[in-house]
C-alpha positions as CSV (number, residue, x, y, z in Angstrom):
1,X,109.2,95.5,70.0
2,X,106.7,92.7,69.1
3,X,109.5,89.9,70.2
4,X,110.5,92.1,73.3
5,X,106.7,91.8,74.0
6,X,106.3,88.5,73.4
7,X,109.6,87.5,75.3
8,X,108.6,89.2,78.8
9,X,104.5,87.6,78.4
10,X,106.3,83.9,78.0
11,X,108.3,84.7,80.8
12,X,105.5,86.0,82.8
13,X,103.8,82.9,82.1
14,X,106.6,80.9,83.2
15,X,106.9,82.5,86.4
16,X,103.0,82.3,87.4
17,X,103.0,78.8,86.4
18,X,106.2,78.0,88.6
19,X,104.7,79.9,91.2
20,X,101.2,77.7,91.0
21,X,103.1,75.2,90.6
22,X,105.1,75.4,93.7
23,X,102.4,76.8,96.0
24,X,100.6,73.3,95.0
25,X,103.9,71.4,95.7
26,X,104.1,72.9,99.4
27,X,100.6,72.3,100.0
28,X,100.8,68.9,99.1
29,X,103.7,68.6,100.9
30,X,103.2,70.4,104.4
31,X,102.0,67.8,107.5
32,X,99.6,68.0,109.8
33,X,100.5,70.3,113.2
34,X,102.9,72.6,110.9
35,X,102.2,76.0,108.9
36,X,101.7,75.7,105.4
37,X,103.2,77.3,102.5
38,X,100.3,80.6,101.5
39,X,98.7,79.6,104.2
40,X,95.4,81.8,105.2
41,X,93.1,79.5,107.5
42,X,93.8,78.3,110.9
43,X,96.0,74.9,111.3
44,X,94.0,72.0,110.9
45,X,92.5,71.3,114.7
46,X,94.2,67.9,116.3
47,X,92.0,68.4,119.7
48,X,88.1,69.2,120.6
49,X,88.8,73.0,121.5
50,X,90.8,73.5,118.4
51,X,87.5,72.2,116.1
52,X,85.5,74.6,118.3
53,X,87.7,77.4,117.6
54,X,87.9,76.8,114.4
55,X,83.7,77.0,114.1
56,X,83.6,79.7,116.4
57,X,86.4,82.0,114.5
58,X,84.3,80.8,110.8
59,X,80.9,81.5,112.7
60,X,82.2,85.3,113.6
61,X,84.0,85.7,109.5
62,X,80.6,84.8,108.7
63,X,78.8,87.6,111.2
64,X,81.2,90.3,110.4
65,X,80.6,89.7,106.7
66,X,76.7,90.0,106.6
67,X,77.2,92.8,109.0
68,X,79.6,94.5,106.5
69,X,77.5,93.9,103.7
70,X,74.5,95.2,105.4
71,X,75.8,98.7,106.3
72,X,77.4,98.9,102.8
73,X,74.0,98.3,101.3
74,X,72.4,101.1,103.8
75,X,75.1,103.6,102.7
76,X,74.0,102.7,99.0
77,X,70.6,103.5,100.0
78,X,71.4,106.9,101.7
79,X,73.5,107.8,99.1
80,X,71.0,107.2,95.8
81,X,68.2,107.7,97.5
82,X,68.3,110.7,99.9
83,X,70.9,112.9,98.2
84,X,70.4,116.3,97.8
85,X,69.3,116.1,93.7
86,X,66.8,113.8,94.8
87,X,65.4,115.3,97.9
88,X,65.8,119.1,97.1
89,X,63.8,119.7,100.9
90,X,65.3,118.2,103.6
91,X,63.3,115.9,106.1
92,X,62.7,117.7,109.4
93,X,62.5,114.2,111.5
94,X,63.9,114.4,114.7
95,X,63.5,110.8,115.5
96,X,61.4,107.6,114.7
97,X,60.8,105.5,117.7
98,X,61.1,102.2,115.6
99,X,64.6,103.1,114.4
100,X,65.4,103.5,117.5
101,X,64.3,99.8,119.0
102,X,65.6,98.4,115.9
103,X,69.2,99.9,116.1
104,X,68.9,99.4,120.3
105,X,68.0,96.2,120.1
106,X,69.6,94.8,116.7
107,X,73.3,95.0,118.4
108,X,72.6,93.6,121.3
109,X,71.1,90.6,119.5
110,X,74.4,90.5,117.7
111,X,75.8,90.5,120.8
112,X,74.5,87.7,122.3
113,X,75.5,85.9,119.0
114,X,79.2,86.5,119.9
115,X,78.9,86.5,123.7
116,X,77.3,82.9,124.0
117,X,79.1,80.9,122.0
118,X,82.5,82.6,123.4
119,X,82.0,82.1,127.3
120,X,81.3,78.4,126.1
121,X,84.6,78.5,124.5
122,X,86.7,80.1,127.7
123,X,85.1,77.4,129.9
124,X,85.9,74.5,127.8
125,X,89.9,76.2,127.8
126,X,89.9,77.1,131.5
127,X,87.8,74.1,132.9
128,X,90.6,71.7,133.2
129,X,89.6,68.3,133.2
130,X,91.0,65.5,135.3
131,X,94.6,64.9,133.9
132,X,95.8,61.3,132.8
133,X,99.6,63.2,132.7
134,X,100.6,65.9,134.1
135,X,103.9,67.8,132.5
136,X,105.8,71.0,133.7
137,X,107.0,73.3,130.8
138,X,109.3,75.7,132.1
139,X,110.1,78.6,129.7
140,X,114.0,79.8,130.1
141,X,115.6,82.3,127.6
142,X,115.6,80.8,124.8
143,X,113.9,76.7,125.1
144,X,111.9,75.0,127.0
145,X,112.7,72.4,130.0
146,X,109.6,69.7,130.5
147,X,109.0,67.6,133.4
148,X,107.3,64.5,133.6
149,X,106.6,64.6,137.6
150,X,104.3,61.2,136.6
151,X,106.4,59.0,134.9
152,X,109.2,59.2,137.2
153,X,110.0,62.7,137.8
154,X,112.6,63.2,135.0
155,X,113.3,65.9,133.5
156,X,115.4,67.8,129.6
157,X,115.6,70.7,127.6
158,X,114.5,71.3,124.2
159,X,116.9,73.2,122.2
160,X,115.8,74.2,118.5
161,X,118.3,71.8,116.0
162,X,119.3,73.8,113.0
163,X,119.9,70.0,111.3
164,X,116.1,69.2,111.6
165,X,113.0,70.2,109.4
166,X,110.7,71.8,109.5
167,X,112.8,75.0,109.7
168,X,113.2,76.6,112.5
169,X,110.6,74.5,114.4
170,X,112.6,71.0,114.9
171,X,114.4,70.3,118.2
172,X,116.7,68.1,119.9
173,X,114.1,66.8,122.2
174,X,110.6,66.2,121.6
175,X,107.7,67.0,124.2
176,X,105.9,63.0,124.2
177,X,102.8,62.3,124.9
178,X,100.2,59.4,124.7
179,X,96.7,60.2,121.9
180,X,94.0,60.3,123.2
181,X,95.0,61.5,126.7
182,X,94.1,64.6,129.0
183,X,97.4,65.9,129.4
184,X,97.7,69.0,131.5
185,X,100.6,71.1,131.0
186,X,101.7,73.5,134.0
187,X,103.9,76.5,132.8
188,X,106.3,79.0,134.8
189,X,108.8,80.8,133.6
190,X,112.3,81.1,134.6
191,X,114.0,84.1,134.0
192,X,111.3,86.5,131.6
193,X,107.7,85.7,130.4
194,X,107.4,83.0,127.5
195,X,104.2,82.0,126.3
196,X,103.4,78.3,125.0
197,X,101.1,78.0,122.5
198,X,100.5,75.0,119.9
199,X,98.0,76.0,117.0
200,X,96.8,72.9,116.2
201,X,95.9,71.8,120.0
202,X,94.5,75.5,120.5
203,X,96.1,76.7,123.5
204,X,98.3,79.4,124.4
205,X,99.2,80.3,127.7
206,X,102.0,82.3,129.5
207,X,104.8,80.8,131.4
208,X,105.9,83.7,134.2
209,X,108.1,83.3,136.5
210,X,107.2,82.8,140.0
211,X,103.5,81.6,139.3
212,X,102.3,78.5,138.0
213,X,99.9,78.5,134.8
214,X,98.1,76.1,133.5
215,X,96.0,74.5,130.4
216,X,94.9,71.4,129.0
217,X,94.5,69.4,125.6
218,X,93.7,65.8,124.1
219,X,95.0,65.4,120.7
220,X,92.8,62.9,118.5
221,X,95.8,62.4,115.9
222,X,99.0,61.1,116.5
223,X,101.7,62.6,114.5
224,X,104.1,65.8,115.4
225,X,102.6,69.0,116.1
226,X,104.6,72.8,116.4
227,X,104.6,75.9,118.4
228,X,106.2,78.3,119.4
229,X,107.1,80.5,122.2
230,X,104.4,83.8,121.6
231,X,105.4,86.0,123.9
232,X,108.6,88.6,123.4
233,X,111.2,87.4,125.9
234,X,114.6,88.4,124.2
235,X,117.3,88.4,121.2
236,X,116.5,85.0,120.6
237,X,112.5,84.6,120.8
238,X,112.3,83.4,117.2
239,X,114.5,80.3,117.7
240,X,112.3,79.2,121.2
241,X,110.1,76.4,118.8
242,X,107.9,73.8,121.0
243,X,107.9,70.2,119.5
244,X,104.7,67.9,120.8
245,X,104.7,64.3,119.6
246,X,101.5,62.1,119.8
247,X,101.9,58.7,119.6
248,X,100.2,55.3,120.8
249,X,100.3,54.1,124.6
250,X,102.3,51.4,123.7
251,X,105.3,53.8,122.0
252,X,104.7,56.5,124.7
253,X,105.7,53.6,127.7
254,X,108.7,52.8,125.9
255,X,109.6,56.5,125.0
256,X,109.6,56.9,129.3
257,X,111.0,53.9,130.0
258,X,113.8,55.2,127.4
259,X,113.8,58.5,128.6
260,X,114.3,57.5,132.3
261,X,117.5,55.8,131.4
262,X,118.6,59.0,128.7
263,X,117.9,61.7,130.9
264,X,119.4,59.8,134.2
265,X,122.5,59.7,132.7
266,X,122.9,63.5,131.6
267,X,120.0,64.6,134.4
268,X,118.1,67.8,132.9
269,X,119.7,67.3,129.5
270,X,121.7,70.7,130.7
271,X,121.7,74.0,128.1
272,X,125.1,74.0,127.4
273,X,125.3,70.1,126.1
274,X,122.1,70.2,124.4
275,X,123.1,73.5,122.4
276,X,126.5,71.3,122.0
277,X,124.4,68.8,120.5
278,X,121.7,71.2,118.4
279,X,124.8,72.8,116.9
């Protein structure tokens, strides 16, 4: 029995030390613009609204929690202090004017803590500045078509590619824009609604069809950032990834001027030789 004991903790202790071990691994091991393995935050920000939502979503765990704590503490109170051992005759006070401002006015106070900061946050989304590139995402079921109506109106699909990491994120064919950059992206839909959202840039707007959305962002960090399509359009919702990669002006002119020629040749990168190629 001792042995049997002794077997199962050692193995116990091999499986939460693989497991730490691991979770440390992934962590180490996850890039920038992609979920991480026991991940509980919010992706690290690559634009200015994504650091403000970041602080804004902090700033509210922080409100909710003093607010938590404070009621908690007031049930304590009630519950030692004005139980019926300890107070054998109840009060007969019908109200207290004071209470009454304080618990009138205290929410609305909180209010204003919440409201303020959030309004700022929906005009710096919605207040679209003035674009250095303009690009068309157009959701169909189940990738995304992009447009470059600036850099010589070309146009491709973006296909999830089984053969590419991270899972179920890669593609064929990369969104590519320049750091640094307002780029305004203009969605539609094409057949149901889609929704394009990138974490780390923090938007998320839907693409439906017959109407023309749009948002903004300026990523800070080159590198390759991932979304995905959040809004239920079909079988295949889960395999609709988005692919953004930032990179210097330099590599983003010869990407176009590379592009141009690619895209010429098999014009719209069509769905059925894309998939081909995915597959």
């Amino acid at each position: 029995m001792n042995a049997s004991k002794g077997q199962i903790g050692r193995r116990l202790l091999g499986w939460a030390v693989a497991g730490v071990t691991a979770t440390a691994s992934g962590s180490a091991f996850a890039e920038l613009g992609q979920p991480a393995p026991w991940e509980y935050k919010l992706q690290e920000s690559a634009t200015a609204v994504m650091d403000y939502i970041t602080w804004f979503h902090n700033w509210l765990f922080v409100l909710i929690t003093l607010i938590t704590l404070f009621v908690l503490a007031l049930l304590v109170i009630i519950v030692v202090k004005f139980n019926a051992k300890a107070n054998p005759v109840p009060s007969k006070t019908t109200h207290n004017t004071l209470i009454e401002v304080v618990w009138t006015l205290g929410p609305v106070l909180i209010l204003l803590l919440v409201v303020v900061p959030s309004f700022r946050l929906l005009f710096l989304e919605l207040d679209v500045p003035k674009a250095d590139l303009t690009i068309k995402a157009t959701g169909k079921q189940w990738y995304w078509s992009y447009a470059y109506p600036d850099n010589g109106k070309f146009e491709f699909d973006s296909l999830m590619a089984a053969d590419k990491k991270p899972r179920l994120l890669g593609v064929d064919n990369e969104m590519v824009v320049p750091v640094n950059k307002v780029i305004r992206v203009q969605t539609t839909g094409a057949d149901v609604i889609h929704s394009f959202a990138v974490p780390a840039f923090g938007i998320k707007i839907d693409a439906i069809p017959g109407r023309l959305n749009e948002t903004w962002f300026k990523a800070t960090k080159t590198g390759m950032f991932y979304g995905q399509c959040s809004e239920l359009c079909g079988k295949d919702h889960a395999f609709m990834p988005i692919a953004v990669r930032v990179v210097s002006d330099q590599e983003f002119a010869a990407w176009v001027e590379g592009a141009k020629k690619k895209f010429a040749t098999n014009p719209a990168n069509s769905y059925a030789s894309a998939g081909q190629a995915a597959q």
